[in-house]
PDB file of N, CA, C, O and CB in Angstrom:
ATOM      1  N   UNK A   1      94.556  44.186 -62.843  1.00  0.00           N
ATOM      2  CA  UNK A   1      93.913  42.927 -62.524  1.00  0.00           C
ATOM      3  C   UNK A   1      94.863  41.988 -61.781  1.00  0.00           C
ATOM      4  O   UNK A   1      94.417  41.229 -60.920  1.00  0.00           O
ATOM      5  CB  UNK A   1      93.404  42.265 -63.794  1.00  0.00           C
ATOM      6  N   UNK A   2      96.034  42.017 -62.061  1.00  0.00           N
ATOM      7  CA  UNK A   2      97.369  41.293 -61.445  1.00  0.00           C
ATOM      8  C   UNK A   2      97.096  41.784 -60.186  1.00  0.00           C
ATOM      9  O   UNK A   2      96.961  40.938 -59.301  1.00  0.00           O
ATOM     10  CB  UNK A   2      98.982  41.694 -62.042  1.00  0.00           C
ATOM     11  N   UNK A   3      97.011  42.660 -59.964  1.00  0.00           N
ATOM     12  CA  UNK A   3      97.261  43.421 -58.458  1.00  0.00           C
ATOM     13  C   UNK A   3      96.258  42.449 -57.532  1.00  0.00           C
ATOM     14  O   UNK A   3      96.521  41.616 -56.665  1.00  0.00           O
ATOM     15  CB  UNK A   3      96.683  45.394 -58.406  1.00  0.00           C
ATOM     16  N   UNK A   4      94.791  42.998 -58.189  1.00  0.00           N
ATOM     17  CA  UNK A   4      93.741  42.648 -57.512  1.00  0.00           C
ATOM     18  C   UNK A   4      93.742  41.247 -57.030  1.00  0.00           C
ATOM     19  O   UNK A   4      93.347  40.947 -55.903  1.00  0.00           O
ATOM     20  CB  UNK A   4      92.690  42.912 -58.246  1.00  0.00           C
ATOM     21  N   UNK A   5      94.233  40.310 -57.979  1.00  0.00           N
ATOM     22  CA  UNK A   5      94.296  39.158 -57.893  1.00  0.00           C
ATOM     23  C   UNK A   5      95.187  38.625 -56.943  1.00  0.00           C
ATOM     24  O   UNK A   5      94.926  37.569 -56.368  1.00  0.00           O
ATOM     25  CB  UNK A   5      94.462  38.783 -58.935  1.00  0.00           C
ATOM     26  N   UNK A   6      96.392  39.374 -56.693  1.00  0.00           N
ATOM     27  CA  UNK A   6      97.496  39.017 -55.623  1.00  0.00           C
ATOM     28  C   UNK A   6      96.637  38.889 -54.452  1.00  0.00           C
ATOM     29  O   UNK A   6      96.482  37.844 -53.819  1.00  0.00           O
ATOM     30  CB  UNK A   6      98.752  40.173 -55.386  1.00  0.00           C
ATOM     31  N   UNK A   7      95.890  40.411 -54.110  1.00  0.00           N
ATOM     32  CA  UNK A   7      95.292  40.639 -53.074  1.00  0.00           C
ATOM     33  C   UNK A   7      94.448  39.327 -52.943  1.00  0.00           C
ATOM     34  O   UNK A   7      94.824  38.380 -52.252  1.00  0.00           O
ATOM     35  CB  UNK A   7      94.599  41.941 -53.126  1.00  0.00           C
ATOM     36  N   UNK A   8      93.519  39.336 -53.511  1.00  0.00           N
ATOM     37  CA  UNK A   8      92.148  38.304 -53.264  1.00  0.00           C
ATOM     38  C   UNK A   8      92.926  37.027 -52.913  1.00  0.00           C
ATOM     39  O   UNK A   8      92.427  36.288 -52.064  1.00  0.00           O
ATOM     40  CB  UNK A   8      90.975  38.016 -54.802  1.00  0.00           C
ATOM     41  N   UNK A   9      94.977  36.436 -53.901  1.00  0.00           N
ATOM     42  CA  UNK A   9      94.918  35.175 -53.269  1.00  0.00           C
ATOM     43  C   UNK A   9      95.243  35.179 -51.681  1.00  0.00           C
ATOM     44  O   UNK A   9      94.863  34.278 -50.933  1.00  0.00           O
ATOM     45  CB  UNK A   9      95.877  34.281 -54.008  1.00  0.00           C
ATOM     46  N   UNK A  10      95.947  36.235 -51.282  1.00  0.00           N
ATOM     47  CA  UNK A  10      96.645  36.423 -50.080  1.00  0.00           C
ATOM     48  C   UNK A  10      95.622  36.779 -48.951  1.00  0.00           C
ATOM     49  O   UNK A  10      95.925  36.891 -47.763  1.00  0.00           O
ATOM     50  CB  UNK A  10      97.720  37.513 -50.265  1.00  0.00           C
ATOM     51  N   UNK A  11      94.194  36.963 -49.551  1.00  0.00           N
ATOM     52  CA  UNK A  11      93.535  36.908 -48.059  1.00  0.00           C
ATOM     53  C   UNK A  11      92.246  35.986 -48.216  1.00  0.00           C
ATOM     54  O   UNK A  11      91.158  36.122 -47.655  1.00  0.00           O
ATOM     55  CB  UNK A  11      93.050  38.556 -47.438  1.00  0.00           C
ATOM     56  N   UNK A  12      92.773  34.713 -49.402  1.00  0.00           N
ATOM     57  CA  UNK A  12      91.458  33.840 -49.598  1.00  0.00           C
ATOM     58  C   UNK A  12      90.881  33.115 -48.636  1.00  0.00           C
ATOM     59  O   UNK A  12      89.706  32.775 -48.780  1.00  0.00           O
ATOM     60  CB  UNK A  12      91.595  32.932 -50.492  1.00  0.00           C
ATOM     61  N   UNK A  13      91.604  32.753 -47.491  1.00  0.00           N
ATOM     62  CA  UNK A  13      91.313  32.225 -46.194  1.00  0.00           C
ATOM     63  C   UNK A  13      90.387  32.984 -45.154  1.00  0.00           C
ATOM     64  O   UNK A  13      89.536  32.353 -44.528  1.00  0.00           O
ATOM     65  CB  UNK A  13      92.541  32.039 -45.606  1.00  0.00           C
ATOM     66  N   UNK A  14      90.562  34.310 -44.985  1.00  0.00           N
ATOM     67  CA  UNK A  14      89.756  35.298 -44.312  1.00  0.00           C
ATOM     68  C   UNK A  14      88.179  35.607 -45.342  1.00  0.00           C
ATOM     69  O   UNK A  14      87.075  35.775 -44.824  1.00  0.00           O
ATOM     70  CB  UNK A  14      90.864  36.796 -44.137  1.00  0.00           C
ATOM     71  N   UNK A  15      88.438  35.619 -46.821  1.00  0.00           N
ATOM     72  CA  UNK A  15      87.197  35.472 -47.718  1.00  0.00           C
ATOM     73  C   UNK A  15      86.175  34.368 -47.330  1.00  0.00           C
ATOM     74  O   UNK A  15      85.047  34.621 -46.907  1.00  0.00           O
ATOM     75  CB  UNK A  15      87.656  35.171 -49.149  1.00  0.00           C
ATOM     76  N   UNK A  16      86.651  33.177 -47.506  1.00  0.00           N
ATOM     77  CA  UNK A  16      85.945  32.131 -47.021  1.00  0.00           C
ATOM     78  C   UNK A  16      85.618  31.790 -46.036  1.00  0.00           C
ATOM     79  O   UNK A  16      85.097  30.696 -45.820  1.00  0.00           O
ATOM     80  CB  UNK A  16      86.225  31.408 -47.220  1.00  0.00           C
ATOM     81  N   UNK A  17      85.938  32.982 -44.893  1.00  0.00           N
ATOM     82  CA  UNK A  17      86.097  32.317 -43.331  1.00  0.00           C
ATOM     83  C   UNK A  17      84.203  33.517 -43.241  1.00  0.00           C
ATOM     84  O   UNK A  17      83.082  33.212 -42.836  1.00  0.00           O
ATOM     85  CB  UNK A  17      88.339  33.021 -41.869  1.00  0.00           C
ATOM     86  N   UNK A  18      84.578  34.383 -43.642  1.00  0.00           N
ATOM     87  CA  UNK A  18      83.496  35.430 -44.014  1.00  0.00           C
ATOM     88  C   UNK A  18      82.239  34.783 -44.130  1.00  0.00           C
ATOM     89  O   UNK A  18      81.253  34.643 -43.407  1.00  0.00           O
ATOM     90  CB  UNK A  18      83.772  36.174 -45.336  1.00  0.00           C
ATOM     91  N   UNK A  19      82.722  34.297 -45.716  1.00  0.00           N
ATOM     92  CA  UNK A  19      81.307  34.139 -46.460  1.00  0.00           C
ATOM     93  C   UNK A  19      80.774  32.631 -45.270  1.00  0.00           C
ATOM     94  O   UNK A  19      79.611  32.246 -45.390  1.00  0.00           O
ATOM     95  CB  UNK A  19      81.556  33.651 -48.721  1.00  0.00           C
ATOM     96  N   UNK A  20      81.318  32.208 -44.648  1.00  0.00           N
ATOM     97  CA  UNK A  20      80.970  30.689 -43.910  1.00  0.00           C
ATOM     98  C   UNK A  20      80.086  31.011 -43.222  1.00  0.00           C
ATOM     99  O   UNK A  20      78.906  30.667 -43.282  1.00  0.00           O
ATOM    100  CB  UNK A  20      81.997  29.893 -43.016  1.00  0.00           C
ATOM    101  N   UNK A  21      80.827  32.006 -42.196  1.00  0.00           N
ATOM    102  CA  UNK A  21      80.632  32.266 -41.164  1.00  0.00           C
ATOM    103  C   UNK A  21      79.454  33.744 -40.927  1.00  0.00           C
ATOM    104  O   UNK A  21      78.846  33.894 -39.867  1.00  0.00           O
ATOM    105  CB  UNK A  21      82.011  32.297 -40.717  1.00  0.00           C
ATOM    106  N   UNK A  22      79.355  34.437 -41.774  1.00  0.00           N
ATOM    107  CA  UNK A  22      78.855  36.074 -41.860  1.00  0.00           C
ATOM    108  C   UNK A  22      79.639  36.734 -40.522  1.00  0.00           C
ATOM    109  O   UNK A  22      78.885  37.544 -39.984  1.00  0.00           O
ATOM    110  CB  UNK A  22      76.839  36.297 -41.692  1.00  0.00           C
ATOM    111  N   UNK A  23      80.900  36.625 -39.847  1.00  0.00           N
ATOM    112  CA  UNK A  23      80.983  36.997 -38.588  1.00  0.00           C
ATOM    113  C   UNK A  23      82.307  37.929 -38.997  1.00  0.00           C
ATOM    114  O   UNK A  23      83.231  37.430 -39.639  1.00  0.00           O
ATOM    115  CB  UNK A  23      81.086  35.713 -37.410  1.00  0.00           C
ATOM    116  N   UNK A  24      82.320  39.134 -38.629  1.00  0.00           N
ATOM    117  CA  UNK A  24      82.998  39.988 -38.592  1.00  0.00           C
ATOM    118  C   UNK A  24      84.701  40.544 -37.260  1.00  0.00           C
ATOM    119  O   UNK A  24      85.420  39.581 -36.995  1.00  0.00           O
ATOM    120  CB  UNK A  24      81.811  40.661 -38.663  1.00  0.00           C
ATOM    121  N   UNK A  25      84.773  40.771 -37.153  1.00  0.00           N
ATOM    122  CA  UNK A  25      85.907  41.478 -36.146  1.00  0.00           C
ATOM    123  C   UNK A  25      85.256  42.959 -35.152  1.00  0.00           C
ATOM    124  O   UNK A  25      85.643  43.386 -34.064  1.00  0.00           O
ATOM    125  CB  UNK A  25      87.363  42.118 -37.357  1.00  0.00           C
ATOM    126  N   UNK A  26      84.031  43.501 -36.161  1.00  0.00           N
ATOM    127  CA  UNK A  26      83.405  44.683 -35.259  1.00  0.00           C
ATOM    128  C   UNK A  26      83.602  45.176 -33.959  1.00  0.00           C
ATOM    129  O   UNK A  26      84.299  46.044 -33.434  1.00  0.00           O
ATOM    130  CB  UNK A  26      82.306  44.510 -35.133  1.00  0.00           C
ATOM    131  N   UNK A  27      82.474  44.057 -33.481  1.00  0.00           N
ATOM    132  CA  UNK A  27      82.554  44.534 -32.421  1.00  0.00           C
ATOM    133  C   UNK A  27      83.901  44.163 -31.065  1.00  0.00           C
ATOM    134  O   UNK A  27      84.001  44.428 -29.867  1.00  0.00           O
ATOM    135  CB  UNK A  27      81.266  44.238 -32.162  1.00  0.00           C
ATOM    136  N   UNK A  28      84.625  43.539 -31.931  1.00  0.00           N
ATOM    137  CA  UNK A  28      86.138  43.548 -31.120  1.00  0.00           C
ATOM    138  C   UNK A  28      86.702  44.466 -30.699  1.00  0.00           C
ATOM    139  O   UNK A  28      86.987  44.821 -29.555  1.00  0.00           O
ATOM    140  CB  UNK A  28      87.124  43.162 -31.694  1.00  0.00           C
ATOM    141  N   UNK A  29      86.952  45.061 -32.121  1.00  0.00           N
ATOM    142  CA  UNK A  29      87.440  46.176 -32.702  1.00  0.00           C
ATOM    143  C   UNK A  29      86.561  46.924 -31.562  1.00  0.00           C
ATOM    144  O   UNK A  29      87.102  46.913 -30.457  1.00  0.00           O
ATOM    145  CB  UNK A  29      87.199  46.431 -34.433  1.00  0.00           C
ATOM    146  N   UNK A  30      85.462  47.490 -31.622  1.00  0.00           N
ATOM    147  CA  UNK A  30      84.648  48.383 -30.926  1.00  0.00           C
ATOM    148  C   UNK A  30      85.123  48.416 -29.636  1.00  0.00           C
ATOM    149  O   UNK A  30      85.620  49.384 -29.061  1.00  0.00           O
ATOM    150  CB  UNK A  30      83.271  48.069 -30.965  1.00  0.00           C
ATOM    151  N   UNK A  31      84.972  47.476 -29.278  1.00  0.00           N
ATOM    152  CA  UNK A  31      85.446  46.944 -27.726  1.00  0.00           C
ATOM    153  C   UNK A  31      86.891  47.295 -27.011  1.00  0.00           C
ATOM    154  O   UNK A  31      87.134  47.542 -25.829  1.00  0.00           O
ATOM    155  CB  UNK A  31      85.473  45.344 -27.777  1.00  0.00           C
ATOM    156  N   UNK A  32      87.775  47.225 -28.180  1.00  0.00           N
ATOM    157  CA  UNK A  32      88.894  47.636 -28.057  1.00  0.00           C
ATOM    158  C   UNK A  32      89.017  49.217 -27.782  1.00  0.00           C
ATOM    159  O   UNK A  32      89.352  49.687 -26.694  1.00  0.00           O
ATOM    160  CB  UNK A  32      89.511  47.186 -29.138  1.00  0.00           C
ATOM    161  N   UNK A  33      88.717  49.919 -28.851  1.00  0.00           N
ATOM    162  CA  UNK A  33      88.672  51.395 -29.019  1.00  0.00           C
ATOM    163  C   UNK A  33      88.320  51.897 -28.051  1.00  0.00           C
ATOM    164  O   UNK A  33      88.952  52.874 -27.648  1.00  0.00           O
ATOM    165  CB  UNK A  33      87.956  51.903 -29.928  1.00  0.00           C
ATOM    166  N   UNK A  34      86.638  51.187 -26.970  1.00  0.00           N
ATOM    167  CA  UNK A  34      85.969  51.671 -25.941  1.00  0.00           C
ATOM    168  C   UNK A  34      87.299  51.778 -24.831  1.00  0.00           C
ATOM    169  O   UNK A  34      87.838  52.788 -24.378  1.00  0.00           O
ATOM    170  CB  UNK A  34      84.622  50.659 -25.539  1.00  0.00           C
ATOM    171  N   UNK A  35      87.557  50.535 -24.622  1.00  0.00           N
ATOM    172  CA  UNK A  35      89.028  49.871 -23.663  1.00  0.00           C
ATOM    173  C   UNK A  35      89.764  51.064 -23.665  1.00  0.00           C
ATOM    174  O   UNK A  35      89.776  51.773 -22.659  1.00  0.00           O
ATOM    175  CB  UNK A  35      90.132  48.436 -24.424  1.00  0.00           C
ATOM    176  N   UNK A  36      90.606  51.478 -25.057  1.00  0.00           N
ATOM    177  CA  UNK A  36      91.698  52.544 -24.941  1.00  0.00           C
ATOM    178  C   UNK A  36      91.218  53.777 -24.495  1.00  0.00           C
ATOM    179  O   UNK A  36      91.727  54.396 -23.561  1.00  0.00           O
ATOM    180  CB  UNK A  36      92.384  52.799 -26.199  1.00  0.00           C
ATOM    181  N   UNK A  37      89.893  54.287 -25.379  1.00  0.00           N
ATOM    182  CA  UNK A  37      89.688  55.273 -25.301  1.00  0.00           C
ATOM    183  C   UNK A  37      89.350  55.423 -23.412  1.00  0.00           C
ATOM    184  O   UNK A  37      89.517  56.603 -23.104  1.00  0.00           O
ATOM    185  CB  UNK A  37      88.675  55.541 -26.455  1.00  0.00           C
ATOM    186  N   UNK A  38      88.977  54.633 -22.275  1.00  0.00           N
ATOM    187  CA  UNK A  38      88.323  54.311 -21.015  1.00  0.00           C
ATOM    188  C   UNK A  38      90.293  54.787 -20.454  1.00  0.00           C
ATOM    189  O   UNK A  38      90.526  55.802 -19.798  1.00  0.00           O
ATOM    190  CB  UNK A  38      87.341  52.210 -20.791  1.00  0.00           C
ATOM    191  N   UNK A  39      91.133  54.047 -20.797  1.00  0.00           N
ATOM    192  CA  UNK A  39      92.855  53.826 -20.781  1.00  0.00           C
ATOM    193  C   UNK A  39      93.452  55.214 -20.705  1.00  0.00           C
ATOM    194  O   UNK A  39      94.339  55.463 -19.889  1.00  0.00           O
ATOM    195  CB  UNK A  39      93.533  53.020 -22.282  1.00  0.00           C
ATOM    196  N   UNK A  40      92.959  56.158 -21.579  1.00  0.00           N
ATOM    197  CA  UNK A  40      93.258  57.317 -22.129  1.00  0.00           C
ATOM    198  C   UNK A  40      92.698  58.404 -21.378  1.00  0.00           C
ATOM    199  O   UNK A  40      93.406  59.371 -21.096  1.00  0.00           O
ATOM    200  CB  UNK A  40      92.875  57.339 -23.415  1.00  0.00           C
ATOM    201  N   UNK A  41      91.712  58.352 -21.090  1.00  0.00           N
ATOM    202  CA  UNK A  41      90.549  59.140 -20.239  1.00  0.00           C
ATOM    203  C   UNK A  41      90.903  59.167 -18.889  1.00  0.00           C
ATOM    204  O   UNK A  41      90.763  60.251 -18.322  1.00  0.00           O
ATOM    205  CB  UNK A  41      89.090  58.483 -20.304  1.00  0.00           C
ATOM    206  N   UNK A  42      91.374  58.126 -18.179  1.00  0.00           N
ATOM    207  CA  UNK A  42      91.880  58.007 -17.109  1.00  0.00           C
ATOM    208  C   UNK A  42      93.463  58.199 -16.453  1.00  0.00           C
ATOM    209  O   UNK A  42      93.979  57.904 -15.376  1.00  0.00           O
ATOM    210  CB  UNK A  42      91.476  57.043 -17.021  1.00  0.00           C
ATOM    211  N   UNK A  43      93.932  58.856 -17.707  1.00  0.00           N
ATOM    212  CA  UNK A  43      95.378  59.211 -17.340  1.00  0.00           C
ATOM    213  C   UNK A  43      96.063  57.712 -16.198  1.00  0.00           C
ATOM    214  O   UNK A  43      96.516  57.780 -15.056  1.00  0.00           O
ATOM    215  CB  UNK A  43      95.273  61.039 -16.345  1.00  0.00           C
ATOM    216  N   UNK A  44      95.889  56.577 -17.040  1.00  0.00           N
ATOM    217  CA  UNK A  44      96.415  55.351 -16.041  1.00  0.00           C
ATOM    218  C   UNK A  44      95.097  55.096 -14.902  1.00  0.00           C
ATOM    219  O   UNK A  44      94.075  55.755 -14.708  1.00  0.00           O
ATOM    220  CB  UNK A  44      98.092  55.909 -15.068  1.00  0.00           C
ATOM    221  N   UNK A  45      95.729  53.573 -14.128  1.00  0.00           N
ATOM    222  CA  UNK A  45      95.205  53.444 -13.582  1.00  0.00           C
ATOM    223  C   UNK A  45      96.320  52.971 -12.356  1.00  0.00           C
ATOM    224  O   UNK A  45      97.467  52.749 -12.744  1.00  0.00           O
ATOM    225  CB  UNK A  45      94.246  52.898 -14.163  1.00  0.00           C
ATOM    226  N   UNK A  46      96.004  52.800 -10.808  1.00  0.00           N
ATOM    227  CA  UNK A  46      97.043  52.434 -10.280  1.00  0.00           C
ATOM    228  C   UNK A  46      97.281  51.137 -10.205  1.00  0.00           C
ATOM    229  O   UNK A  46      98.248  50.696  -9.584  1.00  0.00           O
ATOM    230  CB  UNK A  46      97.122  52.898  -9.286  1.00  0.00           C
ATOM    231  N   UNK A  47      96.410  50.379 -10.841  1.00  0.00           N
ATOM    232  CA  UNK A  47      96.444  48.400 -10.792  1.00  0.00           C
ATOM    233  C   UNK A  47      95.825  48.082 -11.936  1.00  0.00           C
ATOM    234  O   UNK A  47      95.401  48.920 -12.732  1.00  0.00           O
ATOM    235  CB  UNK A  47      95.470  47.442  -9.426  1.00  0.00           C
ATOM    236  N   UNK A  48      95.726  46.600 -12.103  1.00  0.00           N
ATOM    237  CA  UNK A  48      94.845  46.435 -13.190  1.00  0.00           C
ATOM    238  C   UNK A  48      93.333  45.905 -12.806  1.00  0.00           C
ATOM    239  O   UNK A  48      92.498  45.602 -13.659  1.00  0.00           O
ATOM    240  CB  UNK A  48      95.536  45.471 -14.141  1.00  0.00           C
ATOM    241  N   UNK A  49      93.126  45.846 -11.455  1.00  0.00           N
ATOM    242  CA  UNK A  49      91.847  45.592 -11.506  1.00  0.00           C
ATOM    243  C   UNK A  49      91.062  46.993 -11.501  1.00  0.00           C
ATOM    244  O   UNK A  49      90.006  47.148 -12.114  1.00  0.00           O
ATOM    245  CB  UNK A  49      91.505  44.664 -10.377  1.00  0.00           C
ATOM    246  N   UNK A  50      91.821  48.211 -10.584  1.00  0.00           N
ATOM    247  CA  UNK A  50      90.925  49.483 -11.217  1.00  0.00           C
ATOM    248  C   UNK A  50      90.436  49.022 -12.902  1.00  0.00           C
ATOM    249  O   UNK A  50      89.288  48.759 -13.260  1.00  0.00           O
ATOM    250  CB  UNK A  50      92.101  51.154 -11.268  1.00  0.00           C
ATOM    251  N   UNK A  51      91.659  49.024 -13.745  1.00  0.00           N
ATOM    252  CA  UNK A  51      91.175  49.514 -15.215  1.00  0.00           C
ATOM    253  C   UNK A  51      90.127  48.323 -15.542  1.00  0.00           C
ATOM    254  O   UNK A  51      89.214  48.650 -16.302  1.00  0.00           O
ATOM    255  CB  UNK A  51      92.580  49.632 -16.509  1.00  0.00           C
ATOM    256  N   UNK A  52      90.132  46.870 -15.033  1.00  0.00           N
ATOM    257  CA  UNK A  52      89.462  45.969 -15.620  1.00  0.00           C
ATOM    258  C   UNK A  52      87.890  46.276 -14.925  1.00  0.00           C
ATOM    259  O   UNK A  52      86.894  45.921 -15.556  1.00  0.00           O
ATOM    260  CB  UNK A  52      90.192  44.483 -15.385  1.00  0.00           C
ATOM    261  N   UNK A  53      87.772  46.870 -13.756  1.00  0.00           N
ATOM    262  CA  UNK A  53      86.477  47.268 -13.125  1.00  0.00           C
ATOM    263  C   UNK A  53      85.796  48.775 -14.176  1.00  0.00           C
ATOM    264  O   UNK A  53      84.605  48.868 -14.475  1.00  0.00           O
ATOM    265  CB  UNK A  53      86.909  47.723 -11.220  1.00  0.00           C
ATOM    266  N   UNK A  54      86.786  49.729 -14.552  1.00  0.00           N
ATOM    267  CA  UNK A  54      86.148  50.236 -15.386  1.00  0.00           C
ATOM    268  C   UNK A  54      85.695  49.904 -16.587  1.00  0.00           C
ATOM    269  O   UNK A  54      84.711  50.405 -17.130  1.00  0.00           O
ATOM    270  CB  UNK A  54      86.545  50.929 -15.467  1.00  0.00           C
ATOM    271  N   UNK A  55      86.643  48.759 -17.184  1.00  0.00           N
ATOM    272  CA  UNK A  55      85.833  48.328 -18.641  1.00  0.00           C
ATOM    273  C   UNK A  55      84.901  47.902 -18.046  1.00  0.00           C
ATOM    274  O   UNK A  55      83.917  48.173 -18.735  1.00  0.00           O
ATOM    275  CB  UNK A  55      86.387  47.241 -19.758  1.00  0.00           C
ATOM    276  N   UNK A  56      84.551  47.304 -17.022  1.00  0.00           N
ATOM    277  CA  UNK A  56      82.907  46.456 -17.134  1.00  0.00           C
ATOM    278  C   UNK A  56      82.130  47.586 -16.753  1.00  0.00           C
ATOM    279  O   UNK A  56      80.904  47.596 -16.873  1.00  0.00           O
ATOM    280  CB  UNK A  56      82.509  44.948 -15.938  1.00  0.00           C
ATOM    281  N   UNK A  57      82.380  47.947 -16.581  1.00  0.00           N
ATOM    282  CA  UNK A  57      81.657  49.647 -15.609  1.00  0.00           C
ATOM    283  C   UNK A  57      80.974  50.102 -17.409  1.00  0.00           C
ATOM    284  O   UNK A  57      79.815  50.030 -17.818  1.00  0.00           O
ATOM    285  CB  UNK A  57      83.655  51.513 -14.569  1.00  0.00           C
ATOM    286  N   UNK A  58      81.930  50.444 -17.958  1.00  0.00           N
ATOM    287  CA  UNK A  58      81.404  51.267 -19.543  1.00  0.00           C
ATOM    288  C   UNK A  58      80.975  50.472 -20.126  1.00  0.00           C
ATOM    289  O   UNK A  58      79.982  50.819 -20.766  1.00  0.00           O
ATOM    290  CB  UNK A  58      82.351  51.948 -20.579  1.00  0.00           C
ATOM    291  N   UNK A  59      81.272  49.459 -20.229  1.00  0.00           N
ATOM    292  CA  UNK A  59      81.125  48.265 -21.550  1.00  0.00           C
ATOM    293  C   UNK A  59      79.899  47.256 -20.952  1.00  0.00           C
ATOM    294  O   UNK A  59      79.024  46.712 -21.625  1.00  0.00           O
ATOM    295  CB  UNK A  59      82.899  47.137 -21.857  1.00  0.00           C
ATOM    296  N   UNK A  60      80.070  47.182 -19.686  1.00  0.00           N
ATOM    297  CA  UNK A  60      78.946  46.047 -19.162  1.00  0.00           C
ATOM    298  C   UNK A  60      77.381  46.155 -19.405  1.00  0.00           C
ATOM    299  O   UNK A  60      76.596  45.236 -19.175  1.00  0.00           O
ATOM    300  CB  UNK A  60      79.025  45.982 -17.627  1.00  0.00           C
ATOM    301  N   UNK A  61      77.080  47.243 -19.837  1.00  0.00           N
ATOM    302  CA  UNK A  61      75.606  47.625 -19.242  1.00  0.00           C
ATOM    303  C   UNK A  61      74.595  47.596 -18.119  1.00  0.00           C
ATOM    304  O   UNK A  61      73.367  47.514 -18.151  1.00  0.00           O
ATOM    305  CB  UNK A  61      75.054  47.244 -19.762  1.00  0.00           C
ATOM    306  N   UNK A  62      75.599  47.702 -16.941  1.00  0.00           N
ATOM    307  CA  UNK A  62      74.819  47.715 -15.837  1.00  0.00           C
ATOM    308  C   UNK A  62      73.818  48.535 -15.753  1.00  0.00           C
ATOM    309  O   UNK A  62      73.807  49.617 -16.339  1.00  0.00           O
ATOM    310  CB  UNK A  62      75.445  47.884 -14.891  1.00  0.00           C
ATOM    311  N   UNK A  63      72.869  48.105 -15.012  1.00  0.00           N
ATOM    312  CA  UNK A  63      71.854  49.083 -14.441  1.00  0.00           C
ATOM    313  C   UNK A  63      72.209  49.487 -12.828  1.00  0.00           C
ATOM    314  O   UNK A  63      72.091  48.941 -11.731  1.00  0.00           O
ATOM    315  CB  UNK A  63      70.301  48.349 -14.549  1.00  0.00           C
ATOM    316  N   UNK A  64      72.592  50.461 -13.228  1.00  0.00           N
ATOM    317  CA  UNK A  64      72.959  51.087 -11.121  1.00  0.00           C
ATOM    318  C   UNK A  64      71.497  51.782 -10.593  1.00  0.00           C
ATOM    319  O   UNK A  64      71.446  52.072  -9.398  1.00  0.00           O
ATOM    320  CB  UNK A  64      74.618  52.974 -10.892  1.00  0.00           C
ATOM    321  N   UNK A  65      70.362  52.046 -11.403  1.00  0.00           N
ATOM    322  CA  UNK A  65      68.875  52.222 -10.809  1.00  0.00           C
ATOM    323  C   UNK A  65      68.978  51.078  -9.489  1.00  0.00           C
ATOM    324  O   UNK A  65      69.455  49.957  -9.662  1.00  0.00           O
ATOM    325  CB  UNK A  65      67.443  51.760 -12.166  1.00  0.00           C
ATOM    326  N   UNK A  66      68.411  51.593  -8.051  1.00  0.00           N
ATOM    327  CA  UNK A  66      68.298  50.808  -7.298  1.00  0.00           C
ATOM    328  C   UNK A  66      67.062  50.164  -6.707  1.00  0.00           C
ATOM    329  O   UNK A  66      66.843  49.313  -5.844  1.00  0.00           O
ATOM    330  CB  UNK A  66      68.888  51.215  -6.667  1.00  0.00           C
ATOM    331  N   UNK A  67      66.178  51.095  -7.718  1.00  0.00           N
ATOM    332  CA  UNK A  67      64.526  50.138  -8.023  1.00  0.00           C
ATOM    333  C   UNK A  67      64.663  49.054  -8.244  1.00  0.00           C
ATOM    334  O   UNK A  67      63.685  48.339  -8.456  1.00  0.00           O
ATOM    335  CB  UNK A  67      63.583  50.416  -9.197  1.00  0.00           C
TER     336      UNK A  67
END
């Protein structure tokens, strides 16, 4: 119970930021993973606007239909 209790005081700020808010880190997180995993896939890129044109490319949801 000592233990538990350390824990709960040391992240009581992120508890309450939670219950305030209902807002998570998810889809950050998600976003991120997409990013590396896009980073990784591409063995580099030669600039950073290549790599920043492919995150919006995967992540954006474009429609490239030209209807």
């Amino acid at each position: 119970m000592i233990h538990v209790a350390g824990i709960i005081r040391r992240h009581l700020d992120n508890i309450l930021n939670y219950l305030n808010h209902r807002i998570t880190d998810a889809v950050t997180e998600g976003l991120n993973a997409k990013s590396q995993w896009i980073k990784y896939s591409s063995r580099d890129f030669r600039d950073r606007e290549r790599f920043q044109a492919a995150i919006y490319f995967h992540c954006g949801g474009l429609d490239l239909d030209p209807r």
